[in-house]
PLY file of the C-alpha trace (Angstrom):
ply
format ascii 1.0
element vertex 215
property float x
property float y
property float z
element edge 214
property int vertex1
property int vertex2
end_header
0.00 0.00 0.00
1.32 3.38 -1.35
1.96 5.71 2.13
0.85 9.40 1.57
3.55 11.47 3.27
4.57 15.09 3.84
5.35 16.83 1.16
8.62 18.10 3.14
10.11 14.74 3.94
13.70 14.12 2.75
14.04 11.55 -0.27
16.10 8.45 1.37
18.18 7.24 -1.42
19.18 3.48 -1.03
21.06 0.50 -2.98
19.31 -3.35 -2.54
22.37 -5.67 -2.12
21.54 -9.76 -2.34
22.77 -12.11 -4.18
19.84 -13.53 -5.05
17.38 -11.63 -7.88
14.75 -13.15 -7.03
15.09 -11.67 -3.56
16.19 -8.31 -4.88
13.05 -8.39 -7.29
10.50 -8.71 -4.06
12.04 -5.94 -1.84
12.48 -3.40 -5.18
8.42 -4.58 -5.13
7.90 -3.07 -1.27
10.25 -0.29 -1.69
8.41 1.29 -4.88
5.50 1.26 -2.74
7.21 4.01 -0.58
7.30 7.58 -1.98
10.27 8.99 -0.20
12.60 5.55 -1.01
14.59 5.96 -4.52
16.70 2.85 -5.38
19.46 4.11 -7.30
21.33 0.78 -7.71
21.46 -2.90 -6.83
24.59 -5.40 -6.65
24.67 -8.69 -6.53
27.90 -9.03 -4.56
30.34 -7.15 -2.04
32.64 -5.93 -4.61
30.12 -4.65 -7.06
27.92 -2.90 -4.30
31.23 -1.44 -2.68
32.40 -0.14 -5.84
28.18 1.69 -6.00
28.57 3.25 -2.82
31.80 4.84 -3.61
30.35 5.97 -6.84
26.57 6.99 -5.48
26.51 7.47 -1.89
23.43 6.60 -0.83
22.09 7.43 1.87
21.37 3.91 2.70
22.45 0.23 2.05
20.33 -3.17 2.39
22.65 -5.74 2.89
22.65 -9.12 3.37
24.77 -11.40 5.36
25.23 -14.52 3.21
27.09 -13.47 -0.49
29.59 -15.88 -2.37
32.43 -13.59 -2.94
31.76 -10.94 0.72
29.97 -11.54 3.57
27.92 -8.64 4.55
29.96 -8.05 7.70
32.65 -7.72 6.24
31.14 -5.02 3.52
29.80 -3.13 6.38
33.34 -3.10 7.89
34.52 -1.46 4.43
31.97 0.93 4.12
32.35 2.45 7.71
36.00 3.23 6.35
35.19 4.23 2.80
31.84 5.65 3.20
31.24 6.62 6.57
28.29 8.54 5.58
26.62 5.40 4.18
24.21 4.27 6.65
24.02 -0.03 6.54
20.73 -2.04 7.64
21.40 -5.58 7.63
18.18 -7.37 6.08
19.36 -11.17 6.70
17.18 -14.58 6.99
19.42 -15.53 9.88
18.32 -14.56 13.46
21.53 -16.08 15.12
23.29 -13.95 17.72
26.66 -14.39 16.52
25.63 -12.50 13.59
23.51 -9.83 14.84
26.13 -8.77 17.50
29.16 -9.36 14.64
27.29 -6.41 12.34
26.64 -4.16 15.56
30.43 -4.47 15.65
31.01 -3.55 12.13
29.00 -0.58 12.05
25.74 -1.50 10.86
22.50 0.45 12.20
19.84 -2.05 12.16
19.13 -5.64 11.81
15.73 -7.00 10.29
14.63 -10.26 9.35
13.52 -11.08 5.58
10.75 -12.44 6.56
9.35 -9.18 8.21
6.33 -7.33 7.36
6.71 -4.51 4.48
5.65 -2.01 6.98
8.40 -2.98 9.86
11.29 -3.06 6.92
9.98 0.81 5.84
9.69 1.42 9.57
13.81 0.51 9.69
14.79 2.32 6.95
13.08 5.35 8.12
14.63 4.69 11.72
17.75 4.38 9.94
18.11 6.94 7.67
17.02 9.53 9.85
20.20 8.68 12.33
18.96 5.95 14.62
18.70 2.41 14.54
16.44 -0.23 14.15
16.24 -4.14 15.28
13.59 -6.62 14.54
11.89 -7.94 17.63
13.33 -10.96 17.48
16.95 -10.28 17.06
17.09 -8.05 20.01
17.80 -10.62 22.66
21.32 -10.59 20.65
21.78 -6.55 21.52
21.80 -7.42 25.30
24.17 -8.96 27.86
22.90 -10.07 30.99
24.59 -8.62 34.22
24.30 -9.47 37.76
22.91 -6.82 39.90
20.29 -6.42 42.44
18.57 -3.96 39.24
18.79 -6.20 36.41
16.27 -6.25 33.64
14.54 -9.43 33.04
15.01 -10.72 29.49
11.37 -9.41 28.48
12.13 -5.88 29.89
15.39 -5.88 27.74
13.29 -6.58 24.89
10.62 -3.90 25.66
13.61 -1.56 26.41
15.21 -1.86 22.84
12.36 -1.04 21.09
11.54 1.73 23.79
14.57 3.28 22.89
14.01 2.86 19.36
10.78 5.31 19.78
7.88 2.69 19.40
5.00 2.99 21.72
3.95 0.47 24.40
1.41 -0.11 21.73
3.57 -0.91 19.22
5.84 -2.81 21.34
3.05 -4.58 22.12
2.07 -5.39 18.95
6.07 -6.59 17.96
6.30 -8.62 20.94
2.53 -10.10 20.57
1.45 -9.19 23.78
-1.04 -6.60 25.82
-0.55 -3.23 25.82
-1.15 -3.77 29.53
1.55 -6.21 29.80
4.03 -3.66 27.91
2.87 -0.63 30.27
4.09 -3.03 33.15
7.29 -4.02 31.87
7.81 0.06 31.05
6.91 0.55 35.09
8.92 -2.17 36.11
11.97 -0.50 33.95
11.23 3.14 35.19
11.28 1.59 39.28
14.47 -0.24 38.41
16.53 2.41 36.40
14.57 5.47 37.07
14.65 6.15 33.14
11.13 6.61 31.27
12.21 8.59 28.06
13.45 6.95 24.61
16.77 9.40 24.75
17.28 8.01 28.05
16.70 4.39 26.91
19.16 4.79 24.13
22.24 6.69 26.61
21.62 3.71 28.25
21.75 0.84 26.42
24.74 2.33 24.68
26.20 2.85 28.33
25.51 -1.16 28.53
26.97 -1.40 24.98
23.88 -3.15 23.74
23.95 -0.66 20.92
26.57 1.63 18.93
26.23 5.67 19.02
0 1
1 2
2 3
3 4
4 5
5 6
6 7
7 8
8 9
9 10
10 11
11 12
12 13
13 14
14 15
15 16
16 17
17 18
18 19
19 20
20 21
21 22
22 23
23 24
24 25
25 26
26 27
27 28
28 29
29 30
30 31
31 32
32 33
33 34
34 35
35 36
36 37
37 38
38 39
39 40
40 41
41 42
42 43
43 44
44 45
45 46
46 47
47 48
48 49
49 50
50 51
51 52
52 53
53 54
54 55
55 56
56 57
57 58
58 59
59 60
60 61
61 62
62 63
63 64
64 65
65 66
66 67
67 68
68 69
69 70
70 71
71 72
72 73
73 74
74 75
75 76
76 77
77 78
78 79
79 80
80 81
81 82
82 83
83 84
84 85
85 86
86 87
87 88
88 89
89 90
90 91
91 92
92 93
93 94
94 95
95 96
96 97
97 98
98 99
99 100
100 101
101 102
102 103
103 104
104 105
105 106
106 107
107 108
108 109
109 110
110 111
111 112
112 113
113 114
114 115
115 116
116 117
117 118
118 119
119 120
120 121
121 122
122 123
123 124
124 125
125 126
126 127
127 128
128 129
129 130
130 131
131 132
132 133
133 134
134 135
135 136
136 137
137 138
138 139
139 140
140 141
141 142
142 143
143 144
144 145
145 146
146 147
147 148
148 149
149 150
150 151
151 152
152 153
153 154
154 155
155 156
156 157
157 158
158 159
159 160
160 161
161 162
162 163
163 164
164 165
165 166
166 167
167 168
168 169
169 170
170 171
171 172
172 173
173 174
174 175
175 176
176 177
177 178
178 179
179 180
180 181
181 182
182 183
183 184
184 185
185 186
186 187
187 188
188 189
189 190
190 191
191 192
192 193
193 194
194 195
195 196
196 197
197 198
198 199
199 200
200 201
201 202
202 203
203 204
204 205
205 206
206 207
207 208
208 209
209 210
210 211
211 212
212 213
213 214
């Protein structure tokens, strides 16, 4: 479904990288869908899309993790030192920690599942692109690292947290994590008694001070 947005909103320019057209074919599909998205250029590899950024820079990059001749880490890694500028979202199949927490390390923004609705991958780019970060429900369990103190968050609050921080409502967290909005407002209290934080700026200082997430 075609969004009808402000007439002022920035154009977010972006390049689709998979090795796989079949895959590139279905997100160009959602992304024409979105006004203020304009895919300048697609690669089918880490060379080719490396060489496009340096050429283009986009605003953005999809990228995913599994490519014959570069990984998508390891593009990431060389567009943080060539293109700085060029924001990375990870858009992988694979929900394993290892790589979730190895593309935090490499620079990348985001993380979202393939399989994810068209409106949560829009709601990540636009999370992205405007200089924040985005991660699918179900990879965030990979952002965290459970310490030992008498205030410790339980694994669901950590969850809630991360997509606190990333400016969702306890509606919408609600709706991510498939559960009440009652049940979200509770974990949000139970958060605010423990850390005395209730604000999504003060959610992100401090899950970066836990180094769940990159600045």
């Amino acid at each position: 479904m075609t969004r009808i947005l402000p007439p002022n909103k920035p154009r977010v320019r972006l390049i689709l990288v998979d090795d796989h057209p079949l895959v590139r074919d279905g997100l160009k599909a959602r992304l024409a869908a979105v006004p203020q998205f304009e895919l300048i250029g697609e690669a089918g590899g880490g060379a080719e899309a490396l060489n496009l950024a340096e050429i283009h820079k986009p605003d953005l990059m999809l990228v995913d993790i599994s490519m014959k001749d570069m990984n998508g880490i390891r593009l990431t890694e060389l567009l943080r030192n060539r293109c700085p500028n060029v924001k990375v979202l990870i858009l992988s199949m694979y929900d394993n920690n290892e790589y979730v927490t190895s593309a935090m390390r490499a620079g990348a923004k985001g993380y979202v599942l393939k399989d994810a609705g068209s409106q949560e991958i829009i709601a990540a780019i636009d999370a992205v692109a405007a200089g924040g970060s985005y991660y699918s429900a179900a990879v965030a369990s990979a952002l965290v690292a459970p310490k030992i103190t008498n205030d410790s968050l339980t694994d669901r609050e950590r969850e809630v947290l991360m997509l606190l921080a990333q400016g969702l409502s306890n509606k919408a967290v609600a709706k991510q994590l498939d559960i009440s909005v009652r049940t979200a407002e509770a974990h949000r209290l139970s958060m605010r008694r423990k850390l005395g934080i209730d604000t999504a700026a003060g959610l992100v200082k401090y899950a970066i001070a836990q180094g769940w997430i990159k600045s």
